[in-house]
C-alpha positions in Angstrom: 104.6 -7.4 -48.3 101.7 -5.3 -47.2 99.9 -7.5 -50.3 100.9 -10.4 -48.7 100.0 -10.2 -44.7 96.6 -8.6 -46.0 96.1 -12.0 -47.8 97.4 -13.8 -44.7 94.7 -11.7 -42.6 91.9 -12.8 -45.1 93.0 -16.2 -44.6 93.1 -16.6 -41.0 89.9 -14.6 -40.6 87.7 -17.7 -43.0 89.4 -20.3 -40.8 88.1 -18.3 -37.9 84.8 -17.6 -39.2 84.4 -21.3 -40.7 84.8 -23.1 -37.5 84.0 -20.9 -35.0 81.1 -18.9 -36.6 81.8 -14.8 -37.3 79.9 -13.3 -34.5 82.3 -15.5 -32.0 85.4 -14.5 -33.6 87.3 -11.9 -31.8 89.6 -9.6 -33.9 92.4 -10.2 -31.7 91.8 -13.9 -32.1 92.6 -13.4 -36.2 95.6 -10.8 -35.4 97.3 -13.4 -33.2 96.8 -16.3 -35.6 99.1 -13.8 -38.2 101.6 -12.4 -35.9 100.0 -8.7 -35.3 98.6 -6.6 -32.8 95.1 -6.4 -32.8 95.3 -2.8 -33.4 97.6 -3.7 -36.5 94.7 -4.8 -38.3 93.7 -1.4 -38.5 96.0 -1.1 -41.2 93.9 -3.4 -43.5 90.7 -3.5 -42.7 88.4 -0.8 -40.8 86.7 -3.1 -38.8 86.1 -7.6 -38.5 83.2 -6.5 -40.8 84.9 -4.7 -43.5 87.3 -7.7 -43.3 83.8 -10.3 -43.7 82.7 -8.4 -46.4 86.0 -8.7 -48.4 85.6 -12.1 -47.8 82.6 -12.3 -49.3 83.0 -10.2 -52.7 86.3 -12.4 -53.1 84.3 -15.6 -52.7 81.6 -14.4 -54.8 83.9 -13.0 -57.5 86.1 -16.5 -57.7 82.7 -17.8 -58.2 81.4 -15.9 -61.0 85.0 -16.1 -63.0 85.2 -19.6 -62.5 81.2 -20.1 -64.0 82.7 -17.7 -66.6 85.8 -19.7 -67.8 83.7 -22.9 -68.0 80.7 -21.4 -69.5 82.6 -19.8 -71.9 84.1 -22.5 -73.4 81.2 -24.8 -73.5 80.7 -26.9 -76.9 77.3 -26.5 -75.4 74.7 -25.4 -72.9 74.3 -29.1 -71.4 78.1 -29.7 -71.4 78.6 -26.0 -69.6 76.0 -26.6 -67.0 77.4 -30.0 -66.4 80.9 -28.7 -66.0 79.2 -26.0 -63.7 77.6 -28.3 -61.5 80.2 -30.5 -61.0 83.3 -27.8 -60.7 81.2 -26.2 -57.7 82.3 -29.4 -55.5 85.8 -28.8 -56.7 86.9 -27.8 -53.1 90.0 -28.1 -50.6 88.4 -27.8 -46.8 89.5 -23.6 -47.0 87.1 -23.5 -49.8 84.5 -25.1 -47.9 85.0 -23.0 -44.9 84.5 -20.1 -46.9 81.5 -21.4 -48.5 80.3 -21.7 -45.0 81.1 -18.2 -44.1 79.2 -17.0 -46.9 75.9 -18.6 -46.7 76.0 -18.4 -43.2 77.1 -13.8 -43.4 75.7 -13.1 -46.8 72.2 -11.5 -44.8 74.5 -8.7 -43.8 75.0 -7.5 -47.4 71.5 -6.1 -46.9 71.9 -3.3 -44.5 73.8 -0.3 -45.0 76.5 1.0 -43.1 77.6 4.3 -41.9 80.9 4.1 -42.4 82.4 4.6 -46.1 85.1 1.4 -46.6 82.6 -0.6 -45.2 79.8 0.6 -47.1 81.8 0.6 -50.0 83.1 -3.5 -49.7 79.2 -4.1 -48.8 77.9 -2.7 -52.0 80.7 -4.6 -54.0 79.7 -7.7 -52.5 76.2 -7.1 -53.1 76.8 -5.9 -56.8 78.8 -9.3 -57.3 76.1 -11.3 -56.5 73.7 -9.9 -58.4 76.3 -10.0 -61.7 76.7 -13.8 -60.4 72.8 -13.9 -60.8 72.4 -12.3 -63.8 74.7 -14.7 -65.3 73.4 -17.7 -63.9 70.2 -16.4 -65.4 71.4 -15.6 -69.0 72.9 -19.0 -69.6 69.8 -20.9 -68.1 68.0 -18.5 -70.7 70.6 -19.9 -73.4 70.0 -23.5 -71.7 66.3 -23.3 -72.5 66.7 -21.8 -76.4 69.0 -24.9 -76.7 66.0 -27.3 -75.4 68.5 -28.6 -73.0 66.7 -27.9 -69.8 62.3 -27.0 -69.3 61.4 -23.4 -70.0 60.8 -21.8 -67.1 61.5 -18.3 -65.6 65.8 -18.3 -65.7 65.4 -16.0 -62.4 63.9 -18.3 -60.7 65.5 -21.7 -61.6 68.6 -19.3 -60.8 67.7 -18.9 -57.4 66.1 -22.3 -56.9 69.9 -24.0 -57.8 72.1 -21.7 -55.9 69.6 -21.8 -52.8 69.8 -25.3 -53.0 73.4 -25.0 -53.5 74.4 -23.3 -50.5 71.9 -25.0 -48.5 74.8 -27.6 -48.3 77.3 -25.6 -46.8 75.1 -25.1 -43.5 75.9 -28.6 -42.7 78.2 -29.9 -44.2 81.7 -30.7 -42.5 84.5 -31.9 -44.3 85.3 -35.1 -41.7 81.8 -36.1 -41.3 79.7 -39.2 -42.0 78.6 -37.9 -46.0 81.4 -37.6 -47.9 81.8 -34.9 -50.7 81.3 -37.1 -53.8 78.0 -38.5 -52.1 77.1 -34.9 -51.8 77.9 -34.0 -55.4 76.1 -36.8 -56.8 73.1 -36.5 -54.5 72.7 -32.6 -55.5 74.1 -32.8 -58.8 70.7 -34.9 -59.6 68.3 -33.0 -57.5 69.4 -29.7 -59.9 69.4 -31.5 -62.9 65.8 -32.7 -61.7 64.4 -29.6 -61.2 65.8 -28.0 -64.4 64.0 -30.8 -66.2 67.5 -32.7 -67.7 67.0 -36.7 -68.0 69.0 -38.9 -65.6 71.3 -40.6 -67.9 72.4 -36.8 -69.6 73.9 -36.2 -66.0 77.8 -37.1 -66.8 79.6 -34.4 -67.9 80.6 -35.1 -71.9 84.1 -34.6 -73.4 84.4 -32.1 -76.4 85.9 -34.2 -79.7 
């Protein structure tokens, strides 16, 4: 049970966060919207930003296993990064308002914090995304051997496709005027553009 409300806490909190932005978010606000007293939350979380950065190392970690399972199982590097790009808009509208919590919190992985679970969720979170780096990196490096995308340097094509990735998620709103296929196709193309991949590669291709 204790599992379960802690889930229900997480929850609540990126609906919160989402819509009405983390600093404006009160910790009661998140222990009325599950049932609790706000000093309930105690229980789970040390603080609303022990609870952000859980948030974050969860959102990061989905991120990286999911690149992982489709990588993985690749015929090859062009097929993977296909499946890649186009699994990352693959989203209900909680997804998206996690998305939006982390590009919008992910500065705060950057400075230290005096108190130990805290400090010890930020480093996590901070740890993930450099793994989720490193492995964007290594299969752009694979990419490149393949002569499916430009050699380039894989750090920095890494960074240039996820910061152009979670650019989106700064304004994008799940009932607004661009819908989420126009936005896959538009960035889809941009990233395949920049890595150097012809237009008429960009559908993803079933293995035989």
């Amino acid at each position: 049970m204790s599992g379960t409300k802690r889930t229900d806490i997480l929850e609540a909190a990126i609906e919160r966060f989402g819509r009405d932005g983390y600093e404006e978010t009160k910790w009661a606000d998140i222990a009325a919207d599950v049932g609790l007293g706000p000093t309930a939350l105690y229980h789970y979380f040390e603080s609303k930003q022990h609870c952000l950065y859980v948030i974050l190392d969860q959102a990061i970690d989905d991120f990286r296993a999911r690149f992982a399972l489709i990588t993985a199982d690749a015929p090859s590097a062009l097929d993977g990064l296909l499946a890649v790009l186009h699994d990352c808009f693959d989203l209900s509208e909680h997804d998206v308002l996690r998305n939006r919590v982390l590009v919008a919190e992910q500065g705060l992985l950057s400075s230290r914090r005096p108190s130990p679970r805290e400090e010890e969720a930020r480093r996590a979170a901070r740890d993930r995304t450099r793994d989720l780096e490193f492995a964007w990196a290594s299969f752009l490096a694979r990419a490149m051997r393949e002569g499916a995308i430009h050699h380039n340097d894989p750090r920095l094509l890494t960074r240039a496709v996820l910061g152009l990735y979670n650019s989106i998620w700064h304004w994008y709103r799940p009932n607004g005027h661009v819908g989420l296929d126009q936005v896959r196709a538009f960035f889809i193309a941009r990233a395949l553009a920049m890595l150097g991949v012809a237009p008429e590669s960009s559908r993803p291709r079933m293995a035989a």
